[in-house]
N, C-alpha and C positions, 0 to 999 in steps of 0.2 A: 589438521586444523589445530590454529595454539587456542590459546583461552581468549583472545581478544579478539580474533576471527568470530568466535561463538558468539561471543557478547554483541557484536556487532551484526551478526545477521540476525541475532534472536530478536536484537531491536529493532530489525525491520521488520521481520516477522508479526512483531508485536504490533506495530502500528499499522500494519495490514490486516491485521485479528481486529485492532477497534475500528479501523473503517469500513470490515464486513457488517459487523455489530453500528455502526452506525446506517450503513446504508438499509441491510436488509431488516431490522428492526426498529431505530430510533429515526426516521425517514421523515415520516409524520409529525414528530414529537416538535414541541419548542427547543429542547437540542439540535436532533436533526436539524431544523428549517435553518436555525444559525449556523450550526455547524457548515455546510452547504451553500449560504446565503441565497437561499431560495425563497423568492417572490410570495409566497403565500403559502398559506395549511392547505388552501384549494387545489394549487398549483403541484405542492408534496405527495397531497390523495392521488391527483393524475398522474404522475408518475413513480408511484411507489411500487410499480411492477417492475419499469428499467431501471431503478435504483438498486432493486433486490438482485437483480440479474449482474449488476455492476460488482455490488457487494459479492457474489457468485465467486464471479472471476477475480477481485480481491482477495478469496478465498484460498482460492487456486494457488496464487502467487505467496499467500504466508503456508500454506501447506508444503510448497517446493523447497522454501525454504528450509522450515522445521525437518522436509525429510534430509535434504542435503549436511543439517549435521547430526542425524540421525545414525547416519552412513559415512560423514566426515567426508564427504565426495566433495570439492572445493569449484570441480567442473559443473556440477549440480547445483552449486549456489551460483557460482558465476553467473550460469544463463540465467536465473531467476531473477539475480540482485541486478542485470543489465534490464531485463524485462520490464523491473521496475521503475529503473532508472528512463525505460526510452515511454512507459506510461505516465511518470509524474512530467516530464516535459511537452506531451501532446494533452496532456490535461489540463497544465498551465497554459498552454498557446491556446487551445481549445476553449477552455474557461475565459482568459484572461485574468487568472486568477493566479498571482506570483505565491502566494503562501502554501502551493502545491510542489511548487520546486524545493520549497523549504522542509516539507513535510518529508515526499515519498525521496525526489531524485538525491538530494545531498547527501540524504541519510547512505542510501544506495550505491551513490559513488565513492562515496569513501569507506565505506565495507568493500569494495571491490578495488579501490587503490589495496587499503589493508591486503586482502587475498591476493596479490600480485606482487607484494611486494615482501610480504614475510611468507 
């Protein structure tokens, strides 16, 4: 892995650590709700258990990542950086929220053109 590969999965990584940290903490909060664009504090309280659980398995995905250049394993980020790649576009379809494609998958497909191509 060169240094641009790094750079580029750590920033996905990265913004998979704040979405952990958004979901399973800041869920509730006036961040969270906006963050989210979630209907109400009411609505955040009822579902702050499958957000945390969400945030879980965001967890999971910046973890694979960090270990893949932990190990400089390019197979290892692959499958994670596609993982996140095929989550930020059923999250957008799912949501109908396009600023999820902007967020997880673009980040993700072009860390993974990157690792394909250098």
């Amino acid at each position: 892995m060169n240094i641009i590969q790094i750079i580029l999965i750590g920033l996905v990584a990265l913004i998979h650590a704040y979405i952990v940290y958004l979901e399973m903490f800041l869920w509730t909060t006036r961040k969270g709700i906006k963050a989210f664009g979630l209907k109400s504090k009411e609505f955040a309280e009822e579902t702050k258990v499958l957000a945390a659980n969400q945030g879980l398995y965001n967890g999971f995905l910046a973890a694979g990542l960090i270990w893949s250049i932990i190990i400089k394993n390019t197979d290892t980020a692959l499958f994670f950086l596609i993982c996140v790649f095929v989550a930020g576009i059923y999250g957008a379809y799912s949501t109908k929220k396009k600023s999820i494609l902007y967020i997880q998958s673009i980040p993700a497909l072009i860390s993974v053109i990157v690792l394909l191509k250098f």
